[in-house]
N, C-alpha and C positions, 0 to 999 in steps of 0.2 A: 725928314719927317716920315717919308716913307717905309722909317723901321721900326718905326714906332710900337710898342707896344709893351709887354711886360714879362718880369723874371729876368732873362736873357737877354731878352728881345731891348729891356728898358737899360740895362747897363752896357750892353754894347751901343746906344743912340747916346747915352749919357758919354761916351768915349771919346765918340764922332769931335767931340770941336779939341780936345786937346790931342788926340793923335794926328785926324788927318787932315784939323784946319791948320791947328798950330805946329805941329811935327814933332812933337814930344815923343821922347823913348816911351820904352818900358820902363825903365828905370826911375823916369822922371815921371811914369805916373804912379810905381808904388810911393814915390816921395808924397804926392798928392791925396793918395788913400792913406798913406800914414796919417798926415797928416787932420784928415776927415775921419777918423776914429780917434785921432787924441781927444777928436772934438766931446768924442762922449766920456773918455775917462776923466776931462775935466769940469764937464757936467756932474758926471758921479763922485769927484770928488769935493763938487759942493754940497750935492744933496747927501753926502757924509758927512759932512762937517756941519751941518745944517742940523740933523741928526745929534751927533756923537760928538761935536767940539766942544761943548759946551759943560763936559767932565775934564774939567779940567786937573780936579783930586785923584780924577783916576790911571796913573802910569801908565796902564794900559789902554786908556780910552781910542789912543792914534794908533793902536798899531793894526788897526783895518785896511791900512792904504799899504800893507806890505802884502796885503794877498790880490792886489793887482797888478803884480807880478810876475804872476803865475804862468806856463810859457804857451799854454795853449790858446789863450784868447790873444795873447801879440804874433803868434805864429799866424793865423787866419785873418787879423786885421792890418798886417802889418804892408799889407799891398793891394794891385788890382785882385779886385774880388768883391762877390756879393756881401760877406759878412763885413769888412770893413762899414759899408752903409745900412745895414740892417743893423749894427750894434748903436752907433750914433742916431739911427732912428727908436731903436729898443727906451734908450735911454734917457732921448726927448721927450717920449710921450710917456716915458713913468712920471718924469717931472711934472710935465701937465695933467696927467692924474692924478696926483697927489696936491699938488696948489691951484689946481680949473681955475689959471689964467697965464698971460703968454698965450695966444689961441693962436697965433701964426706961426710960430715957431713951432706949436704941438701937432697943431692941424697939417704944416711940411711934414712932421717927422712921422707920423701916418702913413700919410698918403706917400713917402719914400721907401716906406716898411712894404707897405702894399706891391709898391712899384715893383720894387726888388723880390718879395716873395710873396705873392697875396695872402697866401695863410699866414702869415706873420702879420700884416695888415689886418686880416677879419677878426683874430684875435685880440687885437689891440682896439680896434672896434666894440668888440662887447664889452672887456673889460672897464675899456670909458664910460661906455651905456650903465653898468652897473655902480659906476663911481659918482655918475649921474642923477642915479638913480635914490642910490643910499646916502646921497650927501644930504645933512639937516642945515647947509649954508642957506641965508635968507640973502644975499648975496651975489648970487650966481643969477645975473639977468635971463631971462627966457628960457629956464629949466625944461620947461617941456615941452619948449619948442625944440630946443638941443635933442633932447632925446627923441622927440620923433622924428629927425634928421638921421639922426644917428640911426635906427630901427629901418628906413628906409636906404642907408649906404649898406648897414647886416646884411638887408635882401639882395643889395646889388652884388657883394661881396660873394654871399653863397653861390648866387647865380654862379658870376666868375667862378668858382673852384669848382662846381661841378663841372663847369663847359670844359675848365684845365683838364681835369681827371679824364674826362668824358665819362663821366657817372652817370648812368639812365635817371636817378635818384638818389636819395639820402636812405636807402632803406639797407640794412643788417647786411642782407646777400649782395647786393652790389659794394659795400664798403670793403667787404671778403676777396671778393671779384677784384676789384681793381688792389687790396693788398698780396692777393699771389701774382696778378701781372708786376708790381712794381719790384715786389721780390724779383721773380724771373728776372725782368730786365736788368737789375742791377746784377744775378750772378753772372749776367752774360759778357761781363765787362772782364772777366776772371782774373779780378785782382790779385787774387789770392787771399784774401783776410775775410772771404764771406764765412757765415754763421748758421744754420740752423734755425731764423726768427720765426717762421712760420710752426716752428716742432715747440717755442718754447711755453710754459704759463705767463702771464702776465707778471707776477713778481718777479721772474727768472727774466724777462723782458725792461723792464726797469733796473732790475741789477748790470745788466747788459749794458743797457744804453749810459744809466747815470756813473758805474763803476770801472768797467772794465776799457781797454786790457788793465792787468796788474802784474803780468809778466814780464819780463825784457826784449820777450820776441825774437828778433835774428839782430838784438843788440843795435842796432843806425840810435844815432842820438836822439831822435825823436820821439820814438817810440818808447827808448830809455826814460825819458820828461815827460810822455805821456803816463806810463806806468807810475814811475815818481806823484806828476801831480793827482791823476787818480787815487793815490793810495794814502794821498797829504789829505783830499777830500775827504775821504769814507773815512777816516782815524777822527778827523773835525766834526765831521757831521755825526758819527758814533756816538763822538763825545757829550756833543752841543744835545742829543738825543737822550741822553743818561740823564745831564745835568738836567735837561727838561724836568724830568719825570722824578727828577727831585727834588726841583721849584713847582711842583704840584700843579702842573702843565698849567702855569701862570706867564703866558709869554705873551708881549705886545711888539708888533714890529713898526718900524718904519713906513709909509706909506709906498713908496718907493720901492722895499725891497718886499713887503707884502706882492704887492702885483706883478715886479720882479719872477719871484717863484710862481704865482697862479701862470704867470708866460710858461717857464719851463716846465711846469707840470702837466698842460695842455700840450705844447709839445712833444714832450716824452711821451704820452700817449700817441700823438700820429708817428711820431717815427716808430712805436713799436708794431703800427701797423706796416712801416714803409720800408724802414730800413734793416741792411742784415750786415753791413759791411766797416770795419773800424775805423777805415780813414773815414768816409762819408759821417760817421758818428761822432769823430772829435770831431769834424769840420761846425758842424749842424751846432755841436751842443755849446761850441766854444763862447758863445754870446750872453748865456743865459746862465750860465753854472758859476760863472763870480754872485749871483745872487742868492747862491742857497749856499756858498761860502760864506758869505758876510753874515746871512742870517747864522749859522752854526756860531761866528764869532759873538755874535750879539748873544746870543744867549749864553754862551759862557762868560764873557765879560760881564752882563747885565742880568743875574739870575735871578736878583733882587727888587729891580726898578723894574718892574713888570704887571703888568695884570690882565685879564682874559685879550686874546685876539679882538683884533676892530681895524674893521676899513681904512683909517685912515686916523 
């Protein structure tokens, strides 16, 4: 208990009892991380089916569960590591956003989020507080008392992220400040794949994070399947963006995969304050980019059974 604490700090405590009580390899604990991320793809494959089984006219209705496939979210959960546990907690608390109840199982997968990376927690935070917020359920016991729990974990959360950063404040010049120290620090690592993100605009920073690479690089098979699956995405997402705008941007999504993306879109803005570098970029985004995939499928498959966006 001594090491307690968080990021880092909470997955190496989290270690403690299967390496050095029980004496398990490496090996046998990416078996165990394997296995605590199936846990959310078979989350997510009910809350698809949940969803989408229920077209059963439509041939194409199942074939959503082939873009969970895809190699860069099994390459990152597939062992020890913080995303393995941040996807399974990503995952939990969309579900309990979307049906507000399960409150032990949503309330773990929170506070695991948090554990493992606080900004992933204080995110998943609001967006509950708003799910809270805009829900018209006459059903949900103690509405505002939830939410002024909730408004009081926000504050604690912030707190936390400033003390992480060491940010004097939330103000414009300090957020500046601490994104050219984090730049710095990571060119100092001289991976070799850093970028320019401090030279770039904001759309060139999101093409960045959410597209790239899309070249083959010095060819290692990784890289090969990152370029591959980047390039499967922005063809999907291209697509699923045309056919929008000519179903007369009448789209209604999932609840699930709605909050889904507001995750990734919140994120992709702090990494374009944080990050410059490709590996650290697939690593980061590999969590959160199956749900702006699914949404691209949903809307080519369904361009019809649709009507304005809504919460839930």
């Amino acid at each position: 208990m001594e090491h307690w604490g968080l990021s880092t700090f909470f997955v190496q405590w989290l270690n403690y009892l299967p390496s050095r009580v029980l004496g398990l390899s490496y090996g046998s604990g990416n078996l165990l991380y394997a296995c605590v991320s199936f846990l959310g793809f078979w989350k997510l494959i009910q809350l698809g089916y949940q969803a989408w089984g229920k077209y059963a006219d439509n041939t194409l209705s199942r074939t959503w569960v082939f873009l969970l496939f895809l190699p860069n979210i099994h390459f990152w959960t597939a062992g020890v590591g913080k995303e393995a546990l941040l996807w399974v907690g990503l995952v939990y608390t969309l579900a309990f956003i979307q049906e507000l109840r399960r409150y032990p199982s949503g309330t773990l997968a929170i506070f695991l989020s948090f554990a493992v990376r606080p900004l992933n927690g204080a995110i998943l935070l609001v967006l509950l507080g708003i799910r809270l917020i805009t829900t018209k359920s006459t059903q949900l016991p103690g509405k505002w008392i939830w939410t002024g729990v909730l408004v009081l974990l926000m504050l604690g959360a912030g707190y936390r992220l400033l003390y992480q950063t060491h940010m004097p404040s939330l103000s414009l010049s300090a957020l500046e400040e601490f994104s050219r120290g984090q730049f710095a620090f990571l060119e100092g690592f001289s991976a070799g794949s850093e970028f320019p993100m401090e030279t770039y605009s904001w759309p060139r920073k999101v093409w960045t994070i959410a597209f790239l690479p899309l070249d083959l690089g010095n060819g290692s098979i990784w890289h090969i399947a990152a370029a591959v699956e980047n390039g499967f995405t922005l063809l999907l997402l291209g697509l699923a963006v045309v056919s929008w705008i000519g179903a007369g941007l009448k789209v209604s999504f999932p609840g699930f995969l709605l909050y889904g993306m507001a995750v990734g879109f919140l994120l992709i803005l702090a990494y374009g304050l944080t990050l410059n570098n490709f590996g650290i970029i697939l690593r980061m985004k590999s969590f959160y980019m199956p749900f702006f995939l699914l949404a691209g499928w949903h809307i080519l498959i369904f361009p019809k059974k649709s009507y304005y966006c809504s919460w839930f």
